[in-house]
C-alpha positions, 0 to 999 in steps of 0.5 A, spaced: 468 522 518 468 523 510 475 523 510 476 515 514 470 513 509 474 516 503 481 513 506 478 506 508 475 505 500 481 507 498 485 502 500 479 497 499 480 498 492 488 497 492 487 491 496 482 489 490 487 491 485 492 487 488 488 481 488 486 481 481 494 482 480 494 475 483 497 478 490 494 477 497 487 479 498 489 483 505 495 486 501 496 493 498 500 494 492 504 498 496 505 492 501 507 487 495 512 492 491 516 492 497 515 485 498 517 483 491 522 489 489 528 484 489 524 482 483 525 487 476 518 488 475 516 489 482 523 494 483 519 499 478 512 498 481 515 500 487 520 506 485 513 509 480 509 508 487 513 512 491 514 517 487 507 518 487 507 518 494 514 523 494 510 527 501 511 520 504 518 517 505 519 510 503 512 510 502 512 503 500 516 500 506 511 503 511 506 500 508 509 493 508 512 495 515 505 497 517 502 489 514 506 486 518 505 490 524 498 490 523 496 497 523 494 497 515 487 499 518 488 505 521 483 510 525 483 517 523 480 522 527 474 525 525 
């Protein structure tokens, strides 16, 4: 249970921190930096994201693969 809660409120405070920086606010930042990453900016907050999450391949495109698909709120088992 603890861990759903903690994840859940994570990704609560990327949306928000997405939508402070003008982006959609049902969007992670991961989402977005796919998303823009044809934009020089953007190429960068994606590379730097995904080498923060470097045990997830492709972090980025999985979370914007994920928005689209509509699974960004995944159940974790308790």
């Amino acid at each position: 249970m603890a861990k759903k809660y903690i994840v859940q409120v994570l990704i609560g405070i990327d949306q928000l921190g997405n939508a402070i920086f003008g982006g959609w606010a049902d969007e992670t930042l991961s989402s977005r930096s796919y998303r823009l990453h044809h934009k020089k900016g953007w190429l960068i907050a994606e590379k730097f994201i995904n080498t923060l999450f470097f045990f997830e391949k492709d972090h980025c495109r999985m979370a914007y693969e994920a928005e689209l698909n509509r699974k960004q709120t995944f159940t974790l088992k308790t």
